[in-house]
N, C-alpha and C positions, 0 to 999 in steps of 0.2 A: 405396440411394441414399446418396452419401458425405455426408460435410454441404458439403461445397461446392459438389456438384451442387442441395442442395437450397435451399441460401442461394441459387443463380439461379434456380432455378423459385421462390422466396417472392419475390424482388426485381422479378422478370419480372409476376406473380400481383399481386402490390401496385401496381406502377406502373400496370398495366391498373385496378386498380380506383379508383386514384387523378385517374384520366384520366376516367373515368364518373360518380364522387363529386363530384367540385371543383363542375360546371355547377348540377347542383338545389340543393346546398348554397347556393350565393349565394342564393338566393331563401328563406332560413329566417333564423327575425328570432333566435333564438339560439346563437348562437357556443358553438365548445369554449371550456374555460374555459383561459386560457394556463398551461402546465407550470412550477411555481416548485418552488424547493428546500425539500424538505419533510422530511427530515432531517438530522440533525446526524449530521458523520464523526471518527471517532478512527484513530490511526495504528496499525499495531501496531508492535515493537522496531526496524523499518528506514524506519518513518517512513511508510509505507506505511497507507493509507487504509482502513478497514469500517464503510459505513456503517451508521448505529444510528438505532433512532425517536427523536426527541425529547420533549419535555414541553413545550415552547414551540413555537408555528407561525408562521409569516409569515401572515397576514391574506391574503386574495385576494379579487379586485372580478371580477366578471363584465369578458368580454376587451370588449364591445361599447363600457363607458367607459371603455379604454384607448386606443385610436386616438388620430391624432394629432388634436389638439382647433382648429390652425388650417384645415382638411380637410374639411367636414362635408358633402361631396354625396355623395350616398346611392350612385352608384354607385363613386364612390370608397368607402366603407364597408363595401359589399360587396365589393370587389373584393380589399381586405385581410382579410377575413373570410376569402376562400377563398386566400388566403396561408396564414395560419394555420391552418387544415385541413390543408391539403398539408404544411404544417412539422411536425401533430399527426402525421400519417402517417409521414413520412417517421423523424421521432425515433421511432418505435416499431420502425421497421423497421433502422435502425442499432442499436437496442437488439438483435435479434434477430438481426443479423450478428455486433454483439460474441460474443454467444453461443454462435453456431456458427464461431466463429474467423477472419472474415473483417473485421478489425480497418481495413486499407486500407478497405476498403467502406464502414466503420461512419466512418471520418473523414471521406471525401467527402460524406457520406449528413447527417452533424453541420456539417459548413462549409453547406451550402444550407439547411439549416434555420438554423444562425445569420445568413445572407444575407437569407430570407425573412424573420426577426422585425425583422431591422436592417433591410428596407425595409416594416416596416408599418408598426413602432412610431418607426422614427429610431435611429442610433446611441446615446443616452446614457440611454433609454428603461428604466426595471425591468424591462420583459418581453424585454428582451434580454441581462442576465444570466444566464438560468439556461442559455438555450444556451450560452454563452461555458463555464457551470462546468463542462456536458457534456461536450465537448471537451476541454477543461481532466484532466478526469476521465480520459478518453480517452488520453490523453496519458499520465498517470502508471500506466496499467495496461501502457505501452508501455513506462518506465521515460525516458519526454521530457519530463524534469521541468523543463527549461530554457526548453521551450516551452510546458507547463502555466503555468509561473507569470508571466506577462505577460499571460495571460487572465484565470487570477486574480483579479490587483490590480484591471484595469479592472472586471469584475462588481462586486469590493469599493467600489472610485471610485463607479460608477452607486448602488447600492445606498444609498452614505454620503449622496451627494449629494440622491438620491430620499427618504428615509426616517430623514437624519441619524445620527450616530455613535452614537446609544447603541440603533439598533432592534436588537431580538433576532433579525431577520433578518439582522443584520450578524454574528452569531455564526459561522453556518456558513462565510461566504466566510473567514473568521478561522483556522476551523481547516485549512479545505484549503490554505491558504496558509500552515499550521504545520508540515502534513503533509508539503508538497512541499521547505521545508526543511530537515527531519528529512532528509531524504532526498538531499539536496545534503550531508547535513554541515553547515550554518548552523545548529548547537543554539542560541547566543544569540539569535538571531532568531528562531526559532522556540520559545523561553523566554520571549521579548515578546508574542507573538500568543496563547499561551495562557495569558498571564498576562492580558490584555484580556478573552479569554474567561469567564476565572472569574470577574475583576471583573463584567461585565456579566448573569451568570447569577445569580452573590453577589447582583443587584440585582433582577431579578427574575425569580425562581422561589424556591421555599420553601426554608430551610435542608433538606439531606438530600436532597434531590433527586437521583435518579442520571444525571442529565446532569452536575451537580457532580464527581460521585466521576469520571466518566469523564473533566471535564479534569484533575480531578487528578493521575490515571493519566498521562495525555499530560503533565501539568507536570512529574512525578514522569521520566516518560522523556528528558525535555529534560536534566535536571538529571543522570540518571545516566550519559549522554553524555554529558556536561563533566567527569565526575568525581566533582559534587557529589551524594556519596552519602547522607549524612547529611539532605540538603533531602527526595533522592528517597525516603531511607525513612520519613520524617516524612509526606510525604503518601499513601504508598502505606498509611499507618497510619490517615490519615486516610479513607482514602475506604473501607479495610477498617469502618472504623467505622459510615460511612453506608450501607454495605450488609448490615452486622449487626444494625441496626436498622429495618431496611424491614417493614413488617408481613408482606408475601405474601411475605417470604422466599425473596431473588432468588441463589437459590445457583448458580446459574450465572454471573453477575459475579461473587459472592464468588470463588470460585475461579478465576475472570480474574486479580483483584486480590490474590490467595495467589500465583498465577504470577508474578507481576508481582516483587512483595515478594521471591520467591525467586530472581529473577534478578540482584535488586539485592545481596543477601549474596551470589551467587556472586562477582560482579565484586571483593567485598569477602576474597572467600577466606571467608568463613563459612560452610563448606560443612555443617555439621552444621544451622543455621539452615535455610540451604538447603533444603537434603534434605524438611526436617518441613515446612515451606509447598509444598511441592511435592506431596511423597506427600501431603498434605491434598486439596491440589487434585483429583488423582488419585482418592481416595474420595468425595467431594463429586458430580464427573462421573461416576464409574461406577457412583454410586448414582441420581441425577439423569435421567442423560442413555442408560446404558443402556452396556455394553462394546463397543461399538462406532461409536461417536458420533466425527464429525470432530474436536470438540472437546477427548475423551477425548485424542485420536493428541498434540494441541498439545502437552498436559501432558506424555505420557509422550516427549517431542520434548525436549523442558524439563528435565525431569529424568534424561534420558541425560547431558542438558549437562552435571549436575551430576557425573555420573560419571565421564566421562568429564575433567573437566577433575582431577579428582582420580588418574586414570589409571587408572579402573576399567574399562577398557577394555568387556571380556567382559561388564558387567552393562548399558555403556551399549550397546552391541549388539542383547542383548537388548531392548531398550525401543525402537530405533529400530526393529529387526524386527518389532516390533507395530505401531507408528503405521504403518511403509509398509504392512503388513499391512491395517490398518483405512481406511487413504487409497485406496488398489488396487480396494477393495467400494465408497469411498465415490462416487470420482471418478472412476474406470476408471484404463487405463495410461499415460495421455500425460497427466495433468495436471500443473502445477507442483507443487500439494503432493506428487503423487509424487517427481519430481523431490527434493525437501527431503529428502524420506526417504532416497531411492539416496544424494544429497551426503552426510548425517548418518553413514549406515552405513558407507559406502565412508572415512569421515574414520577409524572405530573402525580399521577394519579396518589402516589405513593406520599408522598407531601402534602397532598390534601385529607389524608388519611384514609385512602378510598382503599384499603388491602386488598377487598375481594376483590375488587376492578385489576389491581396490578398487578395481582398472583397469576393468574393467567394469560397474561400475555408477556409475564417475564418467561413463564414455562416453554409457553410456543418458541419465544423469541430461543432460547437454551437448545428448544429439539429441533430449531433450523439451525444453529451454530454447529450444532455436533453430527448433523445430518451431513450438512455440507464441507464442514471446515474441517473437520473432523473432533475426535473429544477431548485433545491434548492444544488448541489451539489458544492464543490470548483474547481472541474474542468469548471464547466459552468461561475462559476465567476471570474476566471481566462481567458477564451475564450471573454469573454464581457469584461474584461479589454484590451486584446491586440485590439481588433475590435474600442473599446472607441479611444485608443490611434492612433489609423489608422484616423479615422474620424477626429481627435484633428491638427492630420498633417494637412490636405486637408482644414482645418477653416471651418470644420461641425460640430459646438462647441457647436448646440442644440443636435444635436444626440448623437455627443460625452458625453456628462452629463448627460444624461440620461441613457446610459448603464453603466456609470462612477459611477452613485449613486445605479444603481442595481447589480451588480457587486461588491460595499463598502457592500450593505446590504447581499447579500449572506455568505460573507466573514466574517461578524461580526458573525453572527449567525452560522456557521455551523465551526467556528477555535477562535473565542474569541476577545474582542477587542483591547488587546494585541499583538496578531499578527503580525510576519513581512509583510503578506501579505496585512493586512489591512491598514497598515502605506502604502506601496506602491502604493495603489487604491488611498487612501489621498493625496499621494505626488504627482503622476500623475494628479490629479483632478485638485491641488492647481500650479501645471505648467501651467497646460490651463487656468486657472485662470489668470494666472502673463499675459500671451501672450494677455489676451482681455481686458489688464488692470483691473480686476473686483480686487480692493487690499480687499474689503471691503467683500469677497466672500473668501478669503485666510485667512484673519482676525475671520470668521466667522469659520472655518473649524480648527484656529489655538483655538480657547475659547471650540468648542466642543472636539476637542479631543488632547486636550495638551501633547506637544511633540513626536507626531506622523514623526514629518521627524526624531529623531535619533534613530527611530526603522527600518529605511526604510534598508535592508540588501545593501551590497556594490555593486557596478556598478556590471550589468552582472553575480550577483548571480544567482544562480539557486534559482527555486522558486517552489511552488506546483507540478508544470508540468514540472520538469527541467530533468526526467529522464526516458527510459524506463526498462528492467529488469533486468538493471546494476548488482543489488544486488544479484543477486541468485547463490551462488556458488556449490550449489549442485541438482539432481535433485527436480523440484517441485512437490509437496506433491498431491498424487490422492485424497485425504481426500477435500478440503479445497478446492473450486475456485480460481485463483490469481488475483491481483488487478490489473486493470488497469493500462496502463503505465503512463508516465509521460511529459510534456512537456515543453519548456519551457516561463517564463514569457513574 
């Protein structure tokens, strides 16, 4: 049974049992207790969300003295009791379409459950935030980070207004609205929200706490998208710190945070620095986690980068060869982190001048991105940039521009025209430009979108796809799908 056949026989299967459920339920004096966010998320390098446990929770009251309190006839009470049943069902089972890839399904299935909580509880209600984040969430695994974040804000509003600005429930709506972004391009903005963040953890949870180091990490990634490298490796030193002194000896964040630290001298050209927090990390994991661990593949993904940006071409090959190797066992062949791995190796290959080697597994890498992500996502427009640039090498300068201008139009719509990304689609286009002398095609692209090259990020940044689960320093969240990795530009 394929999985889409089997997402309709669970959808069909559910809906009957939820048809049968809802009646005797009313007649039972206690309620599910309503689904609030019980995790705190960190981004990893493309701004991109994994969630992680927390050390601080949001409080929760039995759903029966949430109802609306001007309301109190009994078969009205009931009658939103079996609201929220069906909303409990229903979120479970979008949960389990996201899973088997039926994403449309999973958003229909999230808007009626936000319908139903917004007619038990009223729109401005706490127990109608957390579906808002669902969706919200939903959204950014879809790379509709435009439409994530006006969900958002509103959860954050209810929340502020419900529980006041300094609750520690207020932290998480904080970060996913840091995450989304990260992810737009808005680093100062998203420098603000996690600067709020660590204020309000600084305030209560104990010094050392690894919810701290974690926004650290996230403060430290803001900062090294802007530039400020110096900020980012100051905390990325700091949070190394707080995780070198944990008692139970959390060497698996350690080594998040070695990754971390080692992406930030690459950007700095300190690649010998580099190199030794990375191959750390690397020993750490495959002593830890075992040689063939997802998390292993992140590192040795990381430290291709290194080589590769030094033009060690053949050694960075080597390393992406393993991670896709280890991602293939981990996730089968159609996942994104596969995907990461094809973009990475097929990028070596491309440098070496190996065309034929990199043409197709940039293809592969494009028909899992649009399989999965679907063909409007940033990842796909990022894969049809590096393929443009392949064809651009070889003076296949029609096909080049063509993927060149579908790939700008992706980018515009789905991250904003602001974007570093979009400047780099730009800058690349207006290269190919310059090499077939078209100056009158470089002129035209400089009147549409004025000053597009001093947004373009610095050689060798990382870009949408520049990471894979770097960020997660604690375990990920069974609540929540995780996003896709990352690879790079």
């Amino acid at each position: 049974m394929t999985n889409l056949s089997r997402m309709h026989f669970v959808t069909a299967l559910t809906c009957a049992l939820l048809t049968a459920w809802v009646i005797p339920v009313c007649g039972q004096a206690n309620p599910e207790r309503h689904s609030r966010p019980s995790d705190l998320v960190k981004h990893d390098r493309s701004g991109n969300c994994t969630n992680t446990v927390p050390s601080m929770l949001c409080s929760s009251e039995p759903t029966e003295k949430k109802f609306n309190p001007g309301n109190s006839s009994v078969d009205v009470r009931l009658h939103n009791m079996a609201k929220l049943y069906v909303a409990g069902g229903l979120q479970r089972l979008a949960t389990l379409c996201t899973y088997l890839g039926g994403k449309e399904e999973a958003e229909s299935l999230l808007k009626a459950v936000l319908a139903l909580h917004e007619d038990a509880f009223g729109p401005e209600h706490p127990g109608v935030a957390s579906p808002l984040i669902n969706l919200a969430l939903l959204y950014v695994s879809q790379g509709k980070y435009a439409e994530a974040e006006p969900l958002l804000k509103r959860s954050l509003t209810i929340y502020e207004k419900a529980l006041g600005p300094e609750n520690p429930c207020i932290d998480f709506c904080l970060r996913q609205i840091a995450n989304v972004y990260m992810s737009l391009g808005r680093y100062a903005e998203a420098e603000s929200q996690y600067k709020r963040c660590l204020t309000m953890e600084r305030k209560h949870l104990r010094p050392g706490d690894p919810v701290i180091a974690a926004t650290l990490n996230n403060l430290a990634t803001a900062y090294e998208f802007q530039g400020k490298y110096a900020e980012a490796e100051a905390l990325h030193h700091e949070s190394l710190d707080i995780y070198g002194k944990m008692e139970d000896g959390d060497d698996r964040s350690l080594a998040v945070s070695l990754s971390n630290l080692g992406m930030v001298y690459r950007q700095q050209g300190r690649y010998a620095e580099a190199e030794k927090a990375l191959k750390r990390a690397v020993a750490i994991s495959e002593k830890k986690l075992g040689p063939e661990h997802p998390s292993l593949a992140s590192y040795l993904n990381d430290l291709g980068m290194i080589y590769r940006a030094q033009g060690r071409y053949p050694e960075a090959a080597k390393l992406y060869k393993r991670s896709l190797a280890i991602d293939e066992k981990t996730h089968g062949p159609d996942h994104p982190r596969v995907a990461t791995g094809l973009n990475n190796l097929a990028k070596a290959y491309m440098y070496q001048g190996r065309y034929a080697e990199a043409e197709p597994l940039y293809k592969r890498c494009l028909e899992i991105d649009e399989k999965v992500l679907g063909p409007n996502h940033p990842y796909v427009g990022t894969t049809l940039n590096n393929l443009a640039e392949m064809y651009g090498a070889q003076e296949k300068y029609s096909q080049a521009e063509e993927l060149f201008l579908r790939a700008l139009e992706i980018r515009r719509k789905a991250l904003g025209e602001d974007h570093p990304l979009v400047a780099v689609s730009l800058y690349k286009m207006a290269e190919m430009y310059r090499e077939q002398g078209k100056k009158e095609k470089v002129d035209e692209l400089n009147r549409k979108y004025p000053g597009f090259e001093k947004r373009v990020p610095a050689p060798d940044r990382p870009s949408l796809r520049s990471r894979t689960t770097s960020k997660a320093e604690a375990a990920p969240s069974k609540d929540m799908p995780k996003n896709p990795a990352d690879e790079e530009e």
